[in-house]
C-alpha positions as CSV (number, residue, x, y, z in Angstrom):
1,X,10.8,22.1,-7.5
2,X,13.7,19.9,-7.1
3,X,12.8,16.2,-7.3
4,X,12.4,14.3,-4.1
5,X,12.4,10.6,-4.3
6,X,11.5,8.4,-1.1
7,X,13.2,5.1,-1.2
8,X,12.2,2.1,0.9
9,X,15.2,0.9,4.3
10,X,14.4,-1.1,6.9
11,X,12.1,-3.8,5.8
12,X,14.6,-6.7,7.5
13,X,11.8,-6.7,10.0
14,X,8.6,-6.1,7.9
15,X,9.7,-9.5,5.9
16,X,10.7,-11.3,9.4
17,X,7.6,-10.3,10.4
18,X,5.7,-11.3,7.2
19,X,7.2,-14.9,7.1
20,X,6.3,-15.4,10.9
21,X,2.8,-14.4,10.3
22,X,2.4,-16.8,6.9
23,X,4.2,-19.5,8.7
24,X,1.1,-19.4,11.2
25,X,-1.2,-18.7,8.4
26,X,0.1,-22.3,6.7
27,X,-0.2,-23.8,10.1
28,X,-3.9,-22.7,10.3
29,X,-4.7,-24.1,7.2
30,X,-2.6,-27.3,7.7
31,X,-4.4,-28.2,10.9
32,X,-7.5,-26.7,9.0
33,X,-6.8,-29.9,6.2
34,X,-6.2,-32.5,8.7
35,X,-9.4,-32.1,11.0
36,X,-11.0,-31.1,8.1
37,X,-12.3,-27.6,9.8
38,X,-14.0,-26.1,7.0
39,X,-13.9,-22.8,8.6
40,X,-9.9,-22.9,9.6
41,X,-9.4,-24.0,5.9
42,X,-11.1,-21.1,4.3
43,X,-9.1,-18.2,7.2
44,X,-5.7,-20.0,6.6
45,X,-5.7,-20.4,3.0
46,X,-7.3,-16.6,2.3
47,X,-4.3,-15.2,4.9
48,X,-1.7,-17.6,3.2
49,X,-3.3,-16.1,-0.2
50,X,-2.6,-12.3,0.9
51,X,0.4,-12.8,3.3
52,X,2.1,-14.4,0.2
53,X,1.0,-11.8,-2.6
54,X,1.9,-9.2,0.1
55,X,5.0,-10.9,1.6
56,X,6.2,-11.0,-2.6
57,X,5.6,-7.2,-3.2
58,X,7.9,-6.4,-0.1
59,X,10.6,-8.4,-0.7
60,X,10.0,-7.5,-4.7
61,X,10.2,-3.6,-3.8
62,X,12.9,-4.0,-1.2
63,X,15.4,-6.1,-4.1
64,X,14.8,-3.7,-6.7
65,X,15.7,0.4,-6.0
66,X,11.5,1.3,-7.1
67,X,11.1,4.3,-4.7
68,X,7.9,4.5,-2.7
69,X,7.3,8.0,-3.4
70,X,8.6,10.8,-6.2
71,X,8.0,14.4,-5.8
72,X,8.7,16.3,-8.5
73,X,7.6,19.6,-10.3
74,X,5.3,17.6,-12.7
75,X,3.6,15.6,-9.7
76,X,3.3,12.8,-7.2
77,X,4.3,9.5,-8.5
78,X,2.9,7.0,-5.5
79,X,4.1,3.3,-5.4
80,X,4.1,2.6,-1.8
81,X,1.5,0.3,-2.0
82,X,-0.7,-2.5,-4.0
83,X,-3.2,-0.4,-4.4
84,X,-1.0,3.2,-5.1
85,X,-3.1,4.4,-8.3
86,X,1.2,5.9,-9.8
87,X,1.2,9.3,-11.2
88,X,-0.8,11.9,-10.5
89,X,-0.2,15.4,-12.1
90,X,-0.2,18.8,-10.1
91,X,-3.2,19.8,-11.7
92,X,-4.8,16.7,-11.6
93,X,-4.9,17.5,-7.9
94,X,-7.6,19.4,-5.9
95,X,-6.4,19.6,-2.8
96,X,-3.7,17.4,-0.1
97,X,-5.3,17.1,3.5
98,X,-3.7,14.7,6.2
99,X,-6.2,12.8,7.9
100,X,-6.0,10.8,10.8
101,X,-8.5,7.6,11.0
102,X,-8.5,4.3,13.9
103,X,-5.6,6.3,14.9
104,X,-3.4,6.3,11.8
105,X,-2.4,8.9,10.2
106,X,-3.2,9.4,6.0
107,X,-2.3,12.1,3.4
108,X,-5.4,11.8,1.1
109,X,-5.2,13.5,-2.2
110,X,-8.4,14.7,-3.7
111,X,-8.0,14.8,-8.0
112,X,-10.3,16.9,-10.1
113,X,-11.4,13.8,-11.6
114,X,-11.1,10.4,-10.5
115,X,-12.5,8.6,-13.4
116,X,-9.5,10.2,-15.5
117,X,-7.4,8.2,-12.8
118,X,-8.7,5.1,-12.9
119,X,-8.6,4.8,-16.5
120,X,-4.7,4.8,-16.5
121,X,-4.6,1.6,-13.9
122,X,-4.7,-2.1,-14.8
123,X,-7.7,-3.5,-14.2
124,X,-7.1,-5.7,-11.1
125,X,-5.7,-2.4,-9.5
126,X,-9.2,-0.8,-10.4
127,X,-10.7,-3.4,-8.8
128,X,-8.6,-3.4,-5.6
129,X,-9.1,0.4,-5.6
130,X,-13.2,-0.5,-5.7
131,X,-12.9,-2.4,-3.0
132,X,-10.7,0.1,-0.7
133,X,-14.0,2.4,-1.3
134,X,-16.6,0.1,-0.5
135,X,-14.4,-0.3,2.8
136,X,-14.7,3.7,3.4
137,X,-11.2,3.9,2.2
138,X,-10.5,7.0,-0.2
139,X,-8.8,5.9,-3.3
140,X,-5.6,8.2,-2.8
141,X,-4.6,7.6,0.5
142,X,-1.0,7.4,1.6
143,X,-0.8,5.7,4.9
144,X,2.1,6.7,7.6
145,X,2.2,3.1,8.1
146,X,3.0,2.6,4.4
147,X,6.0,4.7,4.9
148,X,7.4,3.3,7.9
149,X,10.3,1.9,6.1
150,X,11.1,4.6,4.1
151,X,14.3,7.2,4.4
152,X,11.8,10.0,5.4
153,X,9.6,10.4,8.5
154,X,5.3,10.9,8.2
155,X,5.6,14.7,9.1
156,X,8.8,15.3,7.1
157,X,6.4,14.2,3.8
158,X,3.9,16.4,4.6
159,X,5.8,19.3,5.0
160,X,7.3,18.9,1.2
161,X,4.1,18.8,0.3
């Protein structure tokens, strides 16, 4: 198999976006501060928290030339998101379904063994990864959405694999 790498384009809009969004996250918590709204403190400065950590990865991934996906004949490499667990080895891989959930549409790969996985992420990854499942998320899930900005389309991904 010839390699296939998937590189992000078109994120001017997904960082617009992304400063819009924590601009009114700041102005939540700001008005939060100065009424002393215990409740608007605690939303604006966990959304300023994420948007920011969030906002930072996408402009991080869009300045350097990290692909979002790699195909190759040893395996998937996934970085497309936080939460992307990296390589995974053809024969770590039981099966590739696409699934479509609240209307969005996944390619969930199911490995042999998870555990295996998990080992070979940082911690905080692990944890994030936890979290996804506790949310009825599957830990290797590449979401359409995810790949909105990259130079190949949903169904054109699925078909390579």
């Amino acid at each position: 198999m010839d390699e296939v790498i998937i590189k992000e384009k078109k994120v001017i809009r997904l960082i617009i976006s992304g400063i819009t969004f924590l601009i009114v996250c700041i102005y939540i918590l700001t008005v939060g501060i100065i009424e002393r709204n215990l409740f608007l403190i605690i939303i604006g400065g966990i959304s300023t928290v994420l948007l920011s950590a969030t906002l930072i990865f996408i402009i991080k991934n869009a300045l350097s030339s990290i692909p979002l996906l790699i195909i190759d004949k040893n395996g998937i490499t996934d970085i497309s998101t936080l939460f992307s667990v990296g390589f995974i080895g053809w024969q770590e891989i039981k099966s590739i379904n696409v699934r479509k959930k609240s209307r969005k549409e996944y390619i969930i790969i199911t490995a042999y063994d998870l555990s295996k996985l998990m080992k070979r992420i940082s911690p905080a990854k692990r944890v994030a990864i936890k979290l996804n499942l506790i949310l009825k998320h599957l830990p290797i899930e590449i979401s359409a959405l995810s790949l909105a900005t990259a130079d190949i389309k949903f169904n054109g991904l699925v078909s390579l694999l």
